[in-house]
C-alpha positions, 0 to 999 in steps of 0.5 A: 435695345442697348445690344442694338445701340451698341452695335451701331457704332461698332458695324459702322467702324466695321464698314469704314476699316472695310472701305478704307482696306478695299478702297485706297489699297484696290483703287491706289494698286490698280491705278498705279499697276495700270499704269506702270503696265503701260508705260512698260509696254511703250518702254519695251517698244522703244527697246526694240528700236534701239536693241543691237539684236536685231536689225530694224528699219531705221526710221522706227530706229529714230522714232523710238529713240525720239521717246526713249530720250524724254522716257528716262527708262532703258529697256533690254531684251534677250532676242528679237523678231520682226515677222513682215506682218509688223509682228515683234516678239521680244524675250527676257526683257528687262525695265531699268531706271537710271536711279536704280541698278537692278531692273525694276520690271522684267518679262518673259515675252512681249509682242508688238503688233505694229501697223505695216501700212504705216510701216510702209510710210514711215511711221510706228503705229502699234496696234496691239501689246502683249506681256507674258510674265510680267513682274515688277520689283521694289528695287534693293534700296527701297526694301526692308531687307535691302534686296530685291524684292517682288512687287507684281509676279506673274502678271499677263497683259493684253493693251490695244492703243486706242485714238485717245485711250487704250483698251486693255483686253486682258489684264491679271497677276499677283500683287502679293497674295492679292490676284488681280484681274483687269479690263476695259478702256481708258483714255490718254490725257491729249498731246499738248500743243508744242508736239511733246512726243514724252510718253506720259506714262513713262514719265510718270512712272519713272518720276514717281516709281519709288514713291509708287513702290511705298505706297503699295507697300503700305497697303499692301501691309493693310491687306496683311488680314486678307485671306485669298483676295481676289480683285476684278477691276473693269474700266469705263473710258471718262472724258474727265478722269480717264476712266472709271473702274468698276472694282469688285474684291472677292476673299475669302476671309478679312481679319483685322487687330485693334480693340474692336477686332474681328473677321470676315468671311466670303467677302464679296465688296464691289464699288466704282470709282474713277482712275484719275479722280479731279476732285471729290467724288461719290463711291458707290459701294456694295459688300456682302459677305457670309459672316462678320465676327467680332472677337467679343462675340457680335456677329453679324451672318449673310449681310448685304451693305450698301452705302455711298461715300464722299471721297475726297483727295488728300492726305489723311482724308477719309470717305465720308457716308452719306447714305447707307444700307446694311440687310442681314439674316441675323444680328447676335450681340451681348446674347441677343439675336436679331433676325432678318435686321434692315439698317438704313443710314441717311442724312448723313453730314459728318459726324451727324446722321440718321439711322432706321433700323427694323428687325425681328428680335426672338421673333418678333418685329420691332423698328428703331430710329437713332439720331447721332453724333459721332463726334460728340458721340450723343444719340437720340433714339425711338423704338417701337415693338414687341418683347418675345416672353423668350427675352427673359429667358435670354437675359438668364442665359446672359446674366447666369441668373434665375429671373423667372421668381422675379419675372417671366412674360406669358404673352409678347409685351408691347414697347415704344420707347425715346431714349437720350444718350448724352455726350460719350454715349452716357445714357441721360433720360428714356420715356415710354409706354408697355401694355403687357399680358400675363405677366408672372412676377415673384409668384404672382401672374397679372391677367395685363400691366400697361403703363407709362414711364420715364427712366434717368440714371438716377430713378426711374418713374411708371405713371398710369399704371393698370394691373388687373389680377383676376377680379383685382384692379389697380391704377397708380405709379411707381418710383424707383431711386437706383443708387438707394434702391428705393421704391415706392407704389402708390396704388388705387383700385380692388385687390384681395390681399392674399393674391398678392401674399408672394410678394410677402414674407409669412407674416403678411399671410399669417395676418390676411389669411383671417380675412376673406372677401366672398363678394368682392375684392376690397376697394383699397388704396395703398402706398408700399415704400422700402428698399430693394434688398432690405426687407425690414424697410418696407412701410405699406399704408392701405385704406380699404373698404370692403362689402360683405367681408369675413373676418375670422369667420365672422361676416360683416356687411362693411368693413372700413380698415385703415392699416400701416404694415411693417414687416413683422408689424401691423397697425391698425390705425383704423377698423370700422366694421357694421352689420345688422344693428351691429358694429365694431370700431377700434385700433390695434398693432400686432407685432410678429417675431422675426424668425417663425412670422408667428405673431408675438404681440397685439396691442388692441383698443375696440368698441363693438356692439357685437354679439359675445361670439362673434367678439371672441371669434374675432379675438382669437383662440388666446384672448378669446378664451377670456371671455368664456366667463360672459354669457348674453343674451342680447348684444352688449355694448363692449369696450376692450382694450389691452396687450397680449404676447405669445410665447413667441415674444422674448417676454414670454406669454402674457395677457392684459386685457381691459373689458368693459361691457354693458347689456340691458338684457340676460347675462351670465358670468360663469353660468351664474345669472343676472338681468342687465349688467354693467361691468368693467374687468381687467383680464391679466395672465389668467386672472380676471377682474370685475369692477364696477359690476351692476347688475339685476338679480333675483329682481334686486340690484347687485354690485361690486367686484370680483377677482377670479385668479390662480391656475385651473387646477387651482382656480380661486375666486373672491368677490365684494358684493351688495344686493339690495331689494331681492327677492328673497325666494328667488334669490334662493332659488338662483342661488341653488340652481347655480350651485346645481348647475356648477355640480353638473345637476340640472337645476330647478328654477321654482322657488322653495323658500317660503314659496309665494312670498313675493313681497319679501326683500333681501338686501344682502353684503357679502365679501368672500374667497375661495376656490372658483369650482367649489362653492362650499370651499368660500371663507368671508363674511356679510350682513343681510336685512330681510323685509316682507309684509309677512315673514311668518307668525308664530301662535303662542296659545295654539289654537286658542291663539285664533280664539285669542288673535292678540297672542299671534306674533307676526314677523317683518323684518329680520336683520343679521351678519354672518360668517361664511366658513366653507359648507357651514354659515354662521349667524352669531345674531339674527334680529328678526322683529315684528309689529309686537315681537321680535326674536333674538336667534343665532345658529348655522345653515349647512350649505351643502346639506340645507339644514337650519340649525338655529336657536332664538329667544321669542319676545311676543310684545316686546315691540307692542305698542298697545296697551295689553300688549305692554301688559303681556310684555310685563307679564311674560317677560320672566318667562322669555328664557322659557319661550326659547325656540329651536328651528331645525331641518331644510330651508324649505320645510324648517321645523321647530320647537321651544326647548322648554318654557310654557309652550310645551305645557300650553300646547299640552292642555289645549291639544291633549292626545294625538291630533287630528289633522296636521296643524301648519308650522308656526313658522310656515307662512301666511297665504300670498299676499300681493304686495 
């Protein structure tokens, strides 16, 4: 479109220079010419009367010197005949004028044809004049080289005299490098009344000579870039203008200087104007021609213009178009061709006018309309067409840039365009509309854009808007601010955001590349601002809603997001995710490193009642890794919160991460086991916090804390904790199964200490460290307090102790603080009491061999309430350092012994010899008792 406004202008120049060379040159020469031929045929006339050469009758004598005294002209010749058939030839004849010495016209040979019948009354009549040769010339005075000059050479004539008029059969010469050739009829102004006998032409060639040799000079200057010009000129008699002339200007080339220069070839102009024009008049005119050039590089080839002109008479006046028409093969500007082009002019009132233009640009149809100003130079233009795919392909060409990365058309784009040219051709504002069909843009191809838009020179502004990609849809606007280069996209509809990733550095596919949309694009809204030309600018805000995503291959069955996106940074303001009883919602930022796209820093706060794995898949492989160490088995409730950097992050790598989780059901941390938890842990470059731990284990309730740190290779952990109401049994048998299952034994879950006692409880306190993969390398030390309806029993007098039930002791609650020191458990006291007795006990306890190894002095009624008792109490007493017991062997099947005292001695007397049946332990336990 701005080549085609661009060339209005120019071809319009073009036309008038062409109408000003043609017309005032051609139409002011042959005029003149015409005239000046014939008032040298009557000039040459009455030379012949009064030339001494030859002897004529003298009433043709006096005739013509009636004529040659109102003439002003002198005519000589160098021999003359005079046949009786009124025949007069006459050679090397000479024209003068008395201002000038020099002959302003000579002539090889002239011919009179005279009427004899009017010869034979008296009178001169001619019938027909013939010129050979005829040449005029600009006399010395008049020519810059201050001789004379040739004006017309080589110039043949043949005049008929007509009532009224002449006819001229024949008329041609040389005017310079212009032939001219010359036919038809005129007419002669009528005699006036008083029977002047001047001869009008005469007169007025010889009054107005000099003048009539400037002005054919000076367009004879304007004819200086025609090549080969040739001019055919035929005259139509005219009651009121003498005659019209039917002017047809042939040359082969017309070339022209100034700031718009250029050329023209093969010109063929053919226009009808009259000879004597008595006022304003319309000039009809057709130029053709094989190829217009201009010297920047328009060019205009097999062109037809026609147009009409308003001619008006006076100095410095110039034609003024009304209507015109100008049909051409092609039309090439600025790189951009035209084909087959029809512009049509009209209402044309100096300086406004109308124009319509319909051409095929690349092939493609398209019609304009233009109003303009040509004085004010405004312009108000519509367009309507298509754009050939091929248009960028012609804009590289021009620019000598590659615009096919940025955009490329695959189909015809669809335009109707209004645009506003203020004053001096200074574009003020454009409106319009495009639907356009597979459009390629920086990697990214759309199935259909269409849209409308409004374009000043400050923005511009596409409202409308519908892009589809595929199954991804958009409706929206843009703005563009040109002199910031400022954008900004405001956009509703479905869209998959790696379809679009071209448009985007790395690290847009390194963040969306997590997520994938199997059933459908995601429902989005997004507003994308920045600059042209400066990256870093760019701000996306997105809210978008999705069914049945995948995020890091975990499937939702919606998914809510809000996100603010900068390049090299993503804050996610919002992020809801819901499937089956299952939810995730939270914030995060996530920071990417200029130069590599990788990511540098995540800022993350969520909430899920996801299972553990899906949370750590969502996590990723660095922060996921930290939750290793939890095992569910139902669903927790968890909180997470923290930073991580990766070594792409100037701080180095680094994790801190705040986890808070609770779950009614089974959980492990670090394989060891418990029924329902409630933790919160701080996860900092490796080392790992639990606080706040509660938890069931081996039906008792645990809490406290615990702090995994160091290496791997030197991984330590250290743990305050209290259980309160465990089984004791179970809590054993926990115990060894984990130890089993950190050596990589498949651990038994029966229980091996004291095995059926569900009613003894263990409340145990325990602050340890040690290495995190070797259970026998902890140091630290606790208390417990182990309670049960029935610990155990020991029978003091054997079998007579069933004989005699009082000297039974039984055993139901043990009390103790000890040391953890490695494999080994040192019990500096044991307290175990009974209804009656009690046993004061210290020993160790091999973990890695579970071997007792435990000392205890017995006190049988020493918590006795009754009266025997406190009798056998009394009695015994001197003897409780005998009553010393040793307990050795497994904890399962401990074995013991007094190491001396009167136990031995007893049990001498009431079981002498060997045994007969194997008697139980006197600290085996009872049968079960339900609690």
């Amino acid at each position: 479109m701005s080549a085609a406004r661009d060339q209005n202008p120019r071809w319009g120049r073009l036309c008038l220079t062409t109408l000003s060379v043609c017309g005032r040159g051609v139409g002011s020469v042959c005029l003149w010419v015409l005239w000046l031929a014939l008032a040298i045929v009557l000039c040459l006339q009455l030379g012949i009367a009064v030339s001494r050469e030859l002897s004529v009758p003298k009433f043709i004598l006096r005739s013509i010197e009636e004529r040659l005294d109102a003439s002003q002209m002198r005519v000589s010749f160098g021999r003359a005949e005079l046949e009786p058939s009124g025949r007069i030839l006459l050679s090397e004849v000479q024209v003068f004028l008395p201002e000038f010495a020099e002959p302003i016209a000579t002539s090889r040979a002239i011919q009179l044809q005279l009427d004899p019948w009017a010869l034979l009354v008296g009178s001169v009549e001619t019938r027909q004049i013939e010129i050979a040769d005829l040449t005029l010339y600009v006399p010395a005075m008049l020519a810059p080289s201050g001789r004379s000059e040739e004006l017309l050479r080589g110039a043949d004539l043949l005049v008929r005299p007509r009532d009224q008029g002449i006819q001229i059969a024949h008329a041609s010469g040389r005017l310079g490098d212009l032939a001219l050739t010359l036919a038809g009829s005129f007419r002669l102004p009528p005699r006036s009344e008083q029977g002047d006998d001047k001869v009008p032409v005469t007169e007025l060639i010889a009054r107005n000579y000099g003048r009539f040799c400037r002005q054919v000079r000076t367009e004879m200057e304007k004819l200086a870039g025609v090549q080969q010009p040739i001019v055919h000129i035929t005259l139509e008699p005219s009651l009121t203008r003498s005659a019209v002339a039917t002017v047809v200007l042939l040359a082969e080339q017309i070339s022209w200087p100034g700031n718009i220069s250029g050329q023209v070839r093969d010109v063929r102009l053919e226009t009808r104007l009259p000879v004597i024009p008595d006022g304003p008049f319309m000039l009809p005119t057709r130029v053709s021609f094989e190829e217009a050039q201009l010297t920047s590089g328009e060019r205009l080839t097999d062109a037809i213009l026609t147009f009409r002109a308003n001619v008006r008479i006076g100095e410095g006046a110039s034609p003024i178009v009304r209507e015109a028409e100008l049909a051409a093969r092609e039309i090439a500007a600025q790189g951009i061709t035209l084909t087959t082009p029809l512009v049509r002019l009209h209402d044309f009132q100096w300086p406004r006018a109308r124009v319509e233009t319909t051409a095929r640009l690349l092939d493609l149809p398209f019609e304009a309309a233009a109003r303009v100003d040509l004085v004010q130079r405004t312009a108000s233009i519509d367009f309507e067409g298509a754009l050939s795919p091929r248009v960028m392909d012609e804009i590289e060409t021009h620019t000598g840039r590659d615009l096919s990365r940025y955009l490329a058309f695959g189909e015809p784009v669809k335009l109707a365009a209004h645009a506003e040219f203020d004053e001096g051709w200074r574009f003020r504002d454009a409106t319009g509309r495009f639907d356009a069909r597979v459009i390629h843009g920086y990697g990214v191809t759309f199935d259909r854009v269409t849209g409308e838009f409004e374009i000043d020179p400050q923005r511009a502004h596409a409202h409308h808007l519908l892009g589809r990609i595929g199954e991804n849809f958009a409706r929206g606007e843009f703005t563009q601010d040109f002199s910031s280069l400022a954008y900004r996209f405001l956009l509703d509809g479905r869209l998959r955001p790696m379809d679009i990733s071209p448009w985007f550095h790395s690290w847009w596919s390194n963040f969306f590349e997590q997520l994938d949309f199997p059933a459908e694009p995601p429902a989005a809204n997004v507003d994308v601002s920045g600059r042209w030309r400066h990256g870093r600018e760019t701000a996306v805000f997105v809210w978008a809603q999705s069914r049945a995503p995948r995020i890091r291959e975990v499937t939702f069955d919606e998914v809510l997001t809000r996100l603010f996106i900068r390049p090299h940074f993503m804050d996610g303001l919002e992020l809801v995710g819901r499937r089956a009883g299952q939810s995730l919602s939270g914030t995060f930022e996530r920071h990417a490193d200029r130069s590599s796209g990788e990511w540098s820093e995540i800022t993350m706060d969520f909430a899920s009642t996801l299972d553990l794995p899906s949370v750590r898949q969502l996590l990723g492989e660095t922060a996921g890794q930290h939750l290793d160490a939890f095992e569910f088995e139902r669903a927790p409730d968890v909180t997470v919160r923290g930073r991580l950097l990766s070594e792409h992050s100037p701080e180095g790598s680094h994790q801190t991460l705040r986890i808070s989780a609770a779950s009614p059901g089974g959980f492990a941390f670090h394989r060891f086991p418990f029924q329902g938890v409630r933790f919160s842990a701080t996860v900092k470059d490796g080392d790992v916090t639990v606080h706040e731990l509660e938890a069931g284990v081996a039906d008792g309730k645990l809490s406290g804390t615990a702090h995994v740190w160091g290496p791997d290779a030197e991984r330590r952990l250290g743990f305050d904790a209290s259980l309160t109401g465990a089984r004791l049994g179970r809590a054993v048998a926990t115990v060894e199964q984990f130890a089993a299952v950190r050596a990589g034994q498949s651990g038994e879950t029966r229980e091996k200490f004291l095995p059926g006692q569900n009613s003894a409880r263990l409340d145990l306190a325990l602050s340890a460290e040690g290495r995190f993969a070797d259970l026998l390398s902890f140091d630290g030390t606790g208390n417990a307090m182990l309670t049960g309806a029935e610990l155990g029993e020991v029978r003091l007098l054997g079998l007579l102790s069933e004989l005699l039930n009082f000297t039974a002791v039984r055993f139901t609650t043990a009390r103790t603080h000890f040391q953890l020191k490695g494999p080994l458990i040192h019990f500096p006291e044991v307290n175990i009491t009974g209804p009656s007795a009690a046993i004061d006990a210290h020993g160790t306890y091999a973990i890695d061999q579970r071997e007792l190894d435990f000392r205890g002095r017995i006190n049988p009624f020493q918590e006795s309430e009754t009266f025997l008792g406190s009798v056998f109490d009394t009695v015994l007493s001197p003897l409780s350092s005998v009553l010393e017991v040793k307990l050795t062997g497994p904890l399962d099947k401990p074995n013991w012994a007094f190491v001396m005292g009167p136990t031995n001695l007893l049990r001498n007397l009431t079981q002498p010899g060997s045994p007969s049946r194997t008697e139980p332990s006197p600290l085996s336990p009872q049968a079960p008792t339900n609690p």
